[in-house]
C-alpha positions as a LaTeX table, in Angstrom:
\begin{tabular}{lrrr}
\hline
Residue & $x$ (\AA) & $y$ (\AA) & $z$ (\AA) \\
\hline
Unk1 & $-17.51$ & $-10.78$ & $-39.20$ \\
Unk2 & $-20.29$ & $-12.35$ & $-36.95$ \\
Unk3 & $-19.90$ & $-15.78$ & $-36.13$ \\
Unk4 & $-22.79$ & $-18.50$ & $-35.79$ \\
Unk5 & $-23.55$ & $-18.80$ & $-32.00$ \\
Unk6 & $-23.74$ & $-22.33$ & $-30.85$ \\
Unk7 & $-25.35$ & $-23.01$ & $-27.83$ \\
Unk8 & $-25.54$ & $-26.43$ & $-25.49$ \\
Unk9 & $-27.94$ & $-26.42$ & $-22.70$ \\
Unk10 & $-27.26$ & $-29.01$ & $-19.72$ \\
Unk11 & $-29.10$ & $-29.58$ & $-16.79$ \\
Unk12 & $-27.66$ & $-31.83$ & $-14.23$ \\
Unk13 & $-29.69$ & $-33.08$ & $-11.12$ \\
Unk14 & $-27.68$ & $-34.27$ & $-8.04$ \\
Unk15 & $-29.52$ & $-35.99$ & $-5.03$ \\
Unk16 & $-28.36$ & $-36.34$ & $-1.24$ \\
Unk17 & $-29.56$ & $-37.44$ & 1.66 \\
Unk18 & $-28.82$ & $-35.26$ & 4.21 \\
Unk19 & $-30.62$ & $-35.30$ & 8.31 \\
Unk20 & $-32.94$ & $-37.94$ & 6.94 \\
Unk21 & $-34.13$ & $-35.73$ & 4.28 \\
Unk22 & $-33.81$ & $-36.44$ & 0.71 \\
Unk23 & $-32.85$ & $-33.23$ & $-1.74$ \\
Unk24 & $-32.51$ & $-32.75$ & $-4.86$ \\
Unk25 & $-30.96$ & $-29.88$ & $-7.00$ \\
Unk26 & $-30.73$ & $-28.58$ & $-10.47$ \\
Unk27 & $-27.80$ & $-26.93$ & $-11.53$ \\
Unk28 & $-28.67$ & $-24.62$ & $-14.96$ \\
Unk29 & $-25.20$ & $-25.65$ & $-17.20$ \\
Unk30 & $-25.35$ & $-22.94$ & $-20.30$ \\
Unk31 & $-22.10$ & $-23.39$ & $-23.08$ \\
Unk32 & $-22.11$ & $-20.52$ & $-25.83$ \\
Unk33 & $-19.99$ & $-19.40$ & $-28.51$ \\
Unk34 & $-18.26$ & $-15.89$ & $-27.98$ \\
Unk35 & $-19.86$ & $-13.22$ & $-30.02$ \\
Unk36 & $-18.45$ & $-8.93$ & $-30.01$ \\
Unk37 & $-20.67$ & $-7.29$ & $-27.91$ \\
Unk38 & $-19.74$ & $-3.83$ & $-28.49$ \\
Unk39 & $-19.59$ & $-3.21$ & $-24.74$ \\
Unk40 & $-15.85$ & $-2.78$ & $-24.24$ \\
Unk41 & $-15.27$ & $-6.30$ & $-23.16$ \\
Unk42 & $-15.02$ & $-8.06$ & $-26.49$ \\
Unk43 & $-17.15$ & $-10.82$ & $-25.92$ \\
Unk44 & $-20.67$ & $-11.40$ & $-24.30$ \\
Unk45 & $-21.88$ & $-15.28$ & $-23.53$ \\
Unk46 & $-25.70$ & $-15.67$ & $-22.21$ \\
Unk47 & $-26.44$ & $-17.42$ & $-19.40$ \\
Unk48 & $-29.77$ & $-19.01$ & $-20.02$ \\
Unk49 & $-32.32$ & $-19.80$ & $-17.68$ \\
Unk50 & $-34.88$ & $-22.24$ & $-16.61$ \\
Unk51 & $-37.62$ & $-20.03$ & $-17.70$ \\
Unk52 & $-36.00$ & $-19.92$ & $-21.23$ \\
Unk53 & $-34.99$ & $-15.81$ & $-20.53$ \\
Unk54 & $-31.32$ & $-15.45$ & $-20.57$ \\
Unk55 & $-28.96$ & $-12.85$ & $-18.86$ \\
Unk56 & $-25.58$ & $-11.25$ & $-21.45$ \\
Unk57 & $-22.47$ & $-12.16$ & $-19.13$ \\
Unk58 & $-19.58$ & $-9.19$ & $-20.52$ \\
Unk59 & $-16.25$ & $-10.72$ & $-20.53$ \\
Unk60 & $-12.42$ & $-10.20$ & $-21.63$ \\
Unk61 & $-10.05$ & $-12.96$ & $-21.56$ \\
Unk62 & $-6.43$ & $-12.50$ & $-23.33$ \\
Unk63 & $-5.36$ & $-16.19$ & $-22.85$ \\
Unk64 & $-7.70$ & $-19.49$ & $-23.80$ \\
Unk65 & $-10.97$ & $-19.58$ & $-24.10$ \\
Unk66 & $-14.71$ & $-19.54$ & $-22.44$ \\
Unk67 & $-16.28$ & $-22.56$ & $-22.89$ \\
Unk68 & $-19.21$ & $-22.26$ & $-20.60$ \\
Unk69 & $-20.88$ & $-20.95$ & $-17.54$ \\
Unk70 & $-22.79$ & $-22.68$ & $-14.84$ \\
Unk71 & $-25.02$ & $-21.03$ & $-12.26$ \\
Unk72 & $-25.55$ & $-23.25$ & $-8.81$ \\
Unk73 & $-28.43$ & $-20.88$ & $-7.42$ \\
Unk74 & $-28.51$ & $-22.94$ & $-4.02$ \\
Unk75 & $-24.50$ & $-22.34$ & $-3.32$ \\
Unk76 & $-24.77$ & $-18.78$ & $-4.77$ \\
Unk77 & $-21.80$ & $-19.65$ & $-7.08$ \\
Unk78 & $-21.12$ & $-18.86$ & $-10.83$ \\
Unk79 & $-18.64$ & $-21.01$ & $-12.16$ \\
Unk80 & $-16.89$ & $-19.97$ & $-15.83$ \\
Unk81 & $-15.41$ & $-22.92$ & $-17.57$ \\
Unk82 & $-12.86$ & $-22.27$ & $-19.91$ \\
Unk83 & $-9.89$ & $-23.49$ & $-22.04$ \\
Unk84 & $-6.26$ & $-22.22$ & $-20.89$ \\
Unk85 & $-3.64$ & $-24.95$ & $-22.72$ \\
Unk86 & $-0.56$ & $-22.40$ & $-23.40$ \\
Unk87 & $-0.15$ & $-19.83$ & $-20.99$ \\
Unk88 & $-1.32$ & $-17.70$ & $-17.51$ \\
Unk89 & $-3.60$ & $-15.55$ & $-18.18$ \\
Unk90 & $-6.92$ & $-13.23$ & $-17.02$ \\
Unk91 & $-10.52$ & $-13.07$ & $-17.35$ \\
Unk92 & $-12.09$ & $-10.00$ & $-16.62$ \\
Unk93 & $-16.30$ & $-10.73$ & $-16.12$ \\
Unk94 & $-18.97$ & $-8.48$ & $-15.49$ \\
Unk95 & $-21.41$ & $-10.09$ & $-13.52$ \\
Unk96 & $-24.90$ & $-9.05$ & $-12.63$ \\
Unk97 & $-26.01$ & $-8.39$ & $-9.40$ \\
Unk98 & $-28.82$ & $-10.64$ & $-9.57$ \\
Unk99 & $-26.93$ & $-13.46$ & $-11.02$ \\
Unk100 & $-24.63$ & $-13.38$ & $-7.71$ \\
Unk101 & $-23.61$ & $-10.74$ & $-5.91$ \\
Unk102 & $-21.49$ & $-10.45$ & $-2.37$ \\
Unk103 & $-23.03$ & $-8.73$ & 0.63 \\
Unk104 & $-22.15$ & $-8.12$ & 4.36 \\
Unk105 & $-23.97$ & $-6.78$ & 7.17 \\
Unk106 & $-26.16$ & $-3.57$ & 6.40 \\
Unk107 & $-26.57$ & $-4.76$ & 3.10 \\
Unk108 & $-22.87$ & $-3.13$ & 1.65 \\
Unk109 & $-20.28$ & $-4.92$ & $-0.63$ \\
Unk110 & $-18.54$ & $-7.66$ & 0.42 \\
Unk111 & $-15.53$ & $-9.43$ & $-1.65$ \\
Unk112 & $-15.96$ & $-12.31$ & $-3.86$ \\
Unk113 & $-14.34$ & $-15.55$ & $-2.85$ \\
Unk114 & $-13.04$ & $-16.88$ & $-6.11$ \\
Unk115 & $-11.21$ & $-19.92$ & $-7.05$ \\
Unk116 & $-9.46$ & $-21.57$ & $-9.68$ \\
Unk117 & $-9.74$ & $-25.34$ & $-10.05$ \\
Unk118 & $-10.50$ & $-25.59$ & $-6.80$ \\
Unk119 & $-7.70$ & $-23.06$ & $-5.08$ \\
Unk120 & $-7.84$ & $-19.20$ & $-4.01$ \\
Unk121 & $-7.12$ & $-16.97$ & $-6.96$ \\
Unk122 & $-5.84$ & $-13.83$ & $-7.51$ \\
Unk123 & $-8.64$ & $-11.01$ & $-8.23$ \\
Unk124 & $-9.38$ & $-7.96$ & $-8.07$ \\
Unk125 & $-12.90$ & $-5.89$ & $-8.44$ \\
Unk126 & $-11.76$ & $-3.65$ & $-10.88$ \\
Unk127 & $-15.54$ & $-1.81$ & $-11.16$ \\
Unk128 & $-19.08$ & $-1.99$ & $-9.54$ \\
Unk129 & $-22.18$ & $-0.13$ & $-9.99$ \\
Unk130 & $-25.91$ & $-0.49$ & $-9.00$ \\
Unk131 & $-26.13$ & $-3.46$ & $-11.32$ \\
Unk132 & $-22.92$ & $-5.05$ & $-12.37$ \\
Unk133 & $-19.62$ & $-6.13$ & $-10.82$ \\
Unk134 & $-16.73$ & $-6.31$ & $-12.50$ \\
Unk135 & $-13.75$ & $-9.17$ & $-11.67$ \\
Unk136 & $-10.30$ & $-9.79$ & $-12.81$ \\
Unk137 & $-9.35$ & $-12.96$ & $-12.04$ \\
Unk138 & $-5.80$ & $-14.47$ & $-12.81$ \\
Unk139 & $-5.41$ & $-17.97$ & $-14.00$ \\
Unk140 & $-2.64$ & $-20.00$ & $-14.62$ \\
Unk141 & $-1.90$ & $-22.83$ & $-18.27$ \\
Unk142 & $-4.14$ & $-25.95$ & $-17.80$ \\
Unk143 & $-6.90$ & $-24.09$ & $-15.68$ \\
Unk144 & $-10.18$ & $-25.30$ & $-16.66$ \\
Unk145 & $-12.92$ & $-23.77$ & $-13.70$ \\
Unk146 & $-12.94$ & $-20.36$ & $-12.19$ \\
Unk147 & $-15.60$ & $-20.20$ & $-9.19$ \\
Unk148 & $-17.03$ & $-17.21$ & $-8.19$ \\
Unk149 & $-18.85$ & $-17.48$ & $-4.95$ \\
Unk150 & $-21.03$ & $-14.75$ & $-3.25$ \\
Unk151 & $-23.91$ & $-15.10$ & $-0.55$ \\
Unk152 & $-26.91$ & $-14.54$ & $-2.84$ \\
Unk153 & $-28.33$ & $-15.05$ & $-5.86$ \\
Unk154 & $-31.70$ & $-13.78$ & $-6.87$ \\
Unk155 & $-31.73$ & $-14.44$ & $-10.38$ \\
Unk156 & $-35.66$ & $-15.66$ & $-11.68$ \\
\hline
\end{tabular}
């Protein structure tokens, strides 16, 4: 059975003066309902965009719930907001490259740093290809942000 996807779109500006120069920022807040994707994951969430486009995020979590993700372009950081009351549990996301993706020198792989409300977490990369990476991320009752943060984002 296919449930009704509900979607909220937030956008919140921030402002700070930093060196005598005044910035601002958008940060592109996207909330979706989980529908079956069929990809092996058992859910997909979009992440919308600006430009109205939006980009299928493949995800499997076995405790809680996603709520929401949030992109912060500037601080190359995807942030997954979810719902864990009862127990610890895991969230295994397959994120596209071009949403945020880890590099070192010579342009190879470099881990993730990932964090849960606020803290190291426990991952793993469990699967990467010339497109997607793939993250299982531990999380323990009452989490409510995972953070994963990479060195680029290219995302239009």
């Amino acid at each position: 059975m296919m449930l009704p996807s509900i979607m909220l779109v937030g956008v919140l500006l921030t402002a700070s003066f930093a060196s005598g120069v005044f910035m601002h920022k958008i940060v592109v807040a996207v909330y979706a309902q989980d529908s079956n994707s069929g990809s092996g994951f058992g859910n997909t969430t979009n992440l919308s965009l600006p430009n109205g486009k939006s980009i299928p995020i493949n995800y499997l979590i076995n405790t809680g719930k996603l709520l929401g993700l949030v992109l912060d372009k500037s601080r190359a950081t995807l942030s997954v907001n979810i719902s864990a009351p009862s127990d610890n549990g895991n969230l295994t996301i397959q994120i596209p490259r071009d949403v945020v993706d880890n590099k070192k020198e010579g342009n190879a792989d470099a881990p993730f740093r990932v964090h849960v409300d606020g803290k190291d977490a426990t991952f793993k990369e469990t699967a990467n290809d010339k497109t997607t990476r793939t993250l299982s991320i531990q999380f323990g009752k009452d989490a409510k942000a995972i953070d994963i943060i990479g060195s680029k984002s290219t995302v239009q």
